[in-house]
N, C-alpha and C positions, 0 to 999 in steps of 0.2 A: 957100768952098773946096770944090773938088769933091775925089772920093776920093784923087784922084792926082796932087796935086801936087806931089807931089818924088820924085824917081827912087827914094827907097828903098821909098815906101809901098807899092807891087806887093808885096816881098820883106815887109813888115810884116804886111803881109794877110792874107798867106799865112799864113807862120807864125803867126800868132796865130786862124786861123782852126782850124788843126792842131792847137792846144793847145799854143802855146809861154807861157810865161810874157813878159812884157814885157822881162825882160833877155836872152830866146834871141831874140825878136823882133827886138831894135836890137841885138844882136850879127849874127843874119844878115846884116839891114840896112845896118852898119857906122856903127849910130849909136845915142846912148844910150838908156835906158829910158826919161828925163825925153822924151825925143823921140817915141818911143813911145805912150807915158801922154798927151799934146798930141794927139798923131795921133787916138786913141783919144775922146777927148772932144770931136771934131769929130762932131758928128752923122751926116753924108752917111759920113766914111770909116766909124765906128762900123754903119753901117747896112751897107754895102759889105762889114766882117768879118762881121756877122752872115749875110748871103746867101751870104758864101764860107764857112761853117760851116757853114748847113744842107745847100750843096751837098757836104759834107764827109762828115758825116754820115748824108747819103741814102747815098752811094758805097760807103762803110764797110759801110753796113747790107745795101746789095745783095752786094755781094763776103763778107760772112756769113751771108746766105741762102744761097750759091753754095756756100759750105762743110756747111753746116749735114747736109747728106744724107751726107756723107763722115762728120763728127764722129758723127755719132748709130750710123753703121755702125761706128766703132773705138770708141764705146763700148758697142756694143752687142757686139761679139770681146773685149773686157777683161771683162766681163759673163760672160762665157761660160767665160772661161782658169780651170779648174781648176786647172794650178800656179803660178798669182800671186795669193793670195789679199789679197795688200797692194794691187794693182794692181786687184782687182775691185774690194776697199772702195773706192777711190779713185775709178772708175768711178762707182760705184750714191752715194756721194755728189755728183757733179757732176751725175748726170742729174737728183736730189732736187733739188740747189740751182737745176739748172736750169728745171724745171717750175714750181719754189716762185715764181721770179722772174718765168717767163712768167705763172704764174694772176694776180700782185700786179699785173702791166703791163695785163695784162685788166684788172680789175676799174679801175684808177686810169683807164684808158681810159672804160671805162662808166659812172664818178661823173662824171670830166668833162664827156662827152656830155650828161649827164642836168642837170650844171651848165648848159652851154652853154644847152641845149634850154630851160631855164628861162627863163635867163636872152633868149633870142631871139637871140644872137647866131651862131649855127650855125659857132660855132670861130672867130668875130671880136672883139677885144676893143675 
């Protein structure tokens, strides 16, 4: 079976590539989750959600880079606001959470390399 053989599975794809659950998925679709779930355990379409994921994903990530110089500038003016003092803490706690997160992605990133590189496979498993 290739990825696409039945008119819903485009519309399954999708959705489940977006992060729908399997009953938003055959709800879009106009068919049930057990339909879904069958879809899903066919390898070619299984493989087919995962490529429309990463390309989900990539998209997501670029269109938040795209913001990312905007955010850092409105928390860096909430940063600054002398009369919101609730609104600063709420600021210097996001930039904290958010640092904390980028160093953890670093580092998870350079055990894996160091995994990979070991291991010989240069990010192939």
């Amino acid at each position: 079976m290739t990825a696409f053989d039945h008119p819903a599975d485009a519309v399954i794809a999708a959705a489940l590539a977006s992060g729908a659950s399997h009953a938003r998925a055959g709800e879009a679709a106009g068919c049930s989750p057990a339909t879904v779930k069958r879809r899903v355990g066919q390898p070619s379409f299984r493989a087919h959600v995962e490529e429309l994921r990463a390309d989900h994903i990539m998209r997501v990530s670029q269109r938040l880079g795209e913001l990312s110089g905007r955010a850092l500038d409105a928390l860096e003016a909430l940063l600054a606001a002398e009369d919101a003092p609730a609104q600063r803490l709420g600021a210097a706690k996001a930039v904290i959470d958010s640092l904390l997160k980028f160093h953890e992605l670093g580092e998870v990133e350079r055990r894996l390399s160091g995994l990979e590189a070991r291991l010989g496979t240069n990010g192939r498993v």
